[in-house]
C-alpha positions in Angstrom: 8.6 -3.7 -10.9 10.0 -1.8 -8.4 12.3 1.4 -8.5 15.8 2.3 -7.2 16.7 4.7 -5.1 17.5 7.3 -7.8 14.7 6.3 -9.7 12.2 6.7 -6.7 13.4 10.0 -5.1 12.2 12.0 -7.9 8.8 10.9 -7.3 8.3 11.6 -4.1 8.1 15.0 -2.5 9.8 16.8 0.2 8.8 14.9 3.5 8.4 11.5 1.9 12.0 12.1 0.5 13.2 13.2 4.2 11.4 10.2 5.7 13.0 7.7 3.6 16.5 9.3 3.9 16.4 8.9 7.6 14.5 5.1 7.0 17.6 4.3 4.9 20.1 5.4 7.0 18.7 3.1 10.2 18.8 0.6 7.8 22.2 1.5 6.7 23.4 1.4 10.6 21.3 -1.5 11.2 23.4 -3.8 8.4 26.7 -2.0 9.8 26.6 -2.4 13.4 28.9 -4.6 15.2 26.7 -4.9 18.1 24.6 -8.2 18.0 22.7 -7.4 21.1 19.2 -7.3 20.8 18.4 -4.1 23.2 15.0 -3.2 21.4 11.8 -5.6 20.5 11.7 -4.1 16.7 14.4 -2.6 14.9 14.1 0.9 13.7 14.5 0.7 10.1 11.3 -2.5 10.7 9.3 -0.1 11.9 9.5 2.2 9.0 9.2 -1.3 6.7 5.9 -1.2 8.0 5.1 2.3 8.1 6.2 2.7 4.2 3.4 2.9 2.4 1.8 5.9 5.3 4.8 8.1 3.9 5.6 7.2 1.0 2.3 6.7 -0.7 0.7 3.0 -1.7 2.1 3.3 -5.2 6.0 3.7 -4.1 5.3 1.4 -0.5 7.1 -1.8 -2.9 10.0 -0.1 -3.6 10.2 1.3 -0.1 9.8 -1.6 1.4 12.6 -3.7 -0.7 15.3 -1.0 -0.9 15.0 -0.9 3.5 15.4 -5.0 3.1 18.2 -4.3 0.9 20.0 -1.7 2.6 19.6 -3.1 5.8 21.2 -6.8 4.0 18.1 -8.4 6.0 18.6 -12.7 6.2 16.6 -15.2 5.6 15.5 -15.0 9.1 14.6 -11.9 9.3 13.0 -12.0 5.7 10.8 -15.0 7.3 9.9 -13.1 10.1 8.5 -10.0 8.5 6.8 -12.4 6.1 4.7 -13.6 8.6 4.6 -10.5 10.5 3.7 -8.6 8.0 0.4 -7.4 6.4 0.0 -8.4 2.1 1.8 -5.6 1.4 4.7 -6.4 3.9 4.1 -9.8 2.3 4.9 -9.0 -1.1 7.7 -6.6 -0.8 9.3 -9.7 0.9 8.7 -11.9 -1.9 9.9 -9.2 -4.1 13.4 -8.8 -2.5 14.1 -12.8 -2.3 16.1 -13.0 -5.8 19.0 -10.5 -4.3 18.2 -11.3 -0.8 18.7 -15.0 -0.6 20.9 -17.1 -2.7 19.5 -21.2 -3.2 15.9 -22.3 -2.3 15.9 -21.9 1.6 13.2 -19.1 1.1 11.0 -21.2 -1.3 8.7 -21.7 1.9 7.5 -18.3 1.5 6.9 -18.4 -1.6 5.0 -21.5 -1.6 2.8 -19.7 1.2 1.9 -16.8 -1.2 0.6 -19.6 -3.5 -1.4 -21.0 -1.8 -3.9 -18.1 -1.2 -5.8 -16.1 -3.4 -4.7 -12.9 -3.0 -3.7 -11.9 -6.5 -1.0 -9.5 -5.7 0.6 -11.8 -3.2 0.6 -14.8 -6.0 2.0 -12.4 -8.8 5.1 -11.5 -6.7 5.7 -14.8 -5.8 5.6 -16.0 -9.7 8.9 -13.8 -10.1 12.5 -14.7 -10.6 13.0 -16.4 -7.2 10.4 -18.9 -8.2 11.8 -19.7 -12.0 15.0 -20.3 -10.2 14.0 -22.5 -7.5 10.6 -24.0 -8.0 11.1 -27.6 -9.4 8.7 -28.7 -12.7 5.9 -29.8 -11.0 5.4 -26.6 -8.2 6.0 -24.2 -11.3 2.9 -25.9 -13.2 0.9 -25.8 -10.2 2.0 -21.9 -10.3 0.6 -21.6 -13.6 -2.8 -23.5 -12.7 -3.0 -20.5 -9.5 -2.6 -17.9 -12.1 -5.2 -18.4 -14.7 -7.6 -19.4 -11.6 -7.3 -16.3 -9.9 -6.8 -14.2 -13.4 -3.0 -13.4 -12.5 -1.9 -12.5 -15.7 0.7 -15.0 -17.3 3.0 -11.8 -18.1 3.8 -11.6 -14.1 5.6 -15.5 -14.6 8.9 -14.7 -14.7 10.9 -17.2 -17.6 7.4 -18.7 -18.8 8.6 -18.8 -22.3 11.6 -20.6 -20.8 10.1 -22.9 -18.6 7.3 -23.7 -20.7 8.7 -24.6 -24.1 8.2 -28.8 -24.3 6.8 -29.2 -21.1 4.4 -31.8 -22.2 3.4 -32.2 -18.5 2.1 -28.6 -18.7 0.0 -28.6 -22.0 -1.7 -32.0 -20.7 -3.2 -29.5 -16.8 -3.7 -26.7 -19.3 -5.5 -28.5 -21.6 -7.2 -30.5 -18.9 -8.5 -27.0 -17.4 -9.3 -25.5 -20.2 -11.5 -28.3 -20.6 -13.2 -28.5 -17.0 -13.8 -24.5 -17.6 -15.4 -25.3 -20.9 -17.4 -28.6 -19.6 -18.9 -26.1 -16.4 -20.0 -23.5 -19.4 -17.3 -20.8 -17.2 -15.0 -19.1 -19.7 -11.4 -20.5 -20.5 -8.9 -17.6 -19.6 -7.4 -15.4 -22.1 -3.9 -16.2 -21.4 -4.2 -20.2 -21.1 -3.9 -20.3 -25.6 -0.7 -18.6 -25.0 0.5 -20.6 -22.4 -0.6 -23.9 -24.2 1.1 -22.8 -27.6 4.7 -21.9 -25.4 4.7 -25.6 -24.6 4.8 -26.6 -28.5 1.1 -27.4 -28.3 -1.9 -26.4 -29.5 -5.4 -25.9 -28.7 
């Protein structure tokens, strides 16, 4: 989960405070300006998007990285762009910021991307709110499926409780992996029971 401003600040000391004042502020300008030339290749405030976790430290980078994209009111366009610009961690703060940053399922795209590779931290940011709003039945199954394969754990799915309960469609792929897992002597995964009895069935 990542941290507000007020809630982040505290955390970080003297320089990486100054550095993300200053950040804030170009993204502040950035979302302000009435001037729609495009005079330089990059945007400040995308250079310090990048630069986030360098200053701020890898455990703050996230909240970083979403508060500039707030702050600097960044579109679907430009979300997009630093998406696939951007290195995993880019990557994920992007998927992070899409519930307040875009409204309707325009930026499902990305988030379709992040599932489809196996980087675990990518797929557990794109499992969040944006995705229980906008993925339809069967991409959101599919999402489970990625999750117990690549040991994402289930608590990451925003809504599953939700979402899940009497999707018969669901407990039939759990219970069809469960049983491939079993059949191939490979463990079944912790969470899948769960999942399973959130559906109204059981194992």
């Amino acid at each position: 989960m990542t941290q507000t401003r007020d809630q982040l600040t505290p955390r970080l000391d003297a320089p990486a405070r100054a550095w993300l004042d200053a950040s804030l502020a170009l993204a502040e300008e950035a979302a302000t300006s009435t001037d729609n030339t495009d005079n330089v290749a990059v945007a400040p405030w995308e250079l310090r998007f990048a630069a986030a976790g360098r200053h701020c430290g890898q455990d703050h980078a996230d909240s970083v990285r979403v508060l500039l994209l707030h702050t600097a009111r960044a579109d679907l366009a430009t979300l997009t762009r630093l998406y696939h610009q951007g290195s995993a961690a880019e990557r994920r703060a992007v998927l992070l910021a899409l519930p307040e940053r875009v409204e309707g399922p325009a930026a499902l795209p990305l988030t379709e991307d992040a599932l489809r590779t196996n980087d675990t931290r990518l797929v557990a940011a794109a499992v969040g709110p944006y995705a229980t709003a906008h993925l339809d039945a069967h991409a959101w199954r599919h999402a489970i499926l990625k999750c117990l394969f690549t040991g994402v754990p289930l608590a990451a799915v925003d809504g599953l409780a939700r979402r899940a309960g009497g999707d018969a469609e669901l407990a039939r792929m759990l219970a069809d992996f469960a049983a491939e897992r079993t059949a191939a002597g490979r463990s079944v995964p912790a969470d899948l029971p769960h999942a399973l009895h959130l559906t109204g069935e059981e194992s």
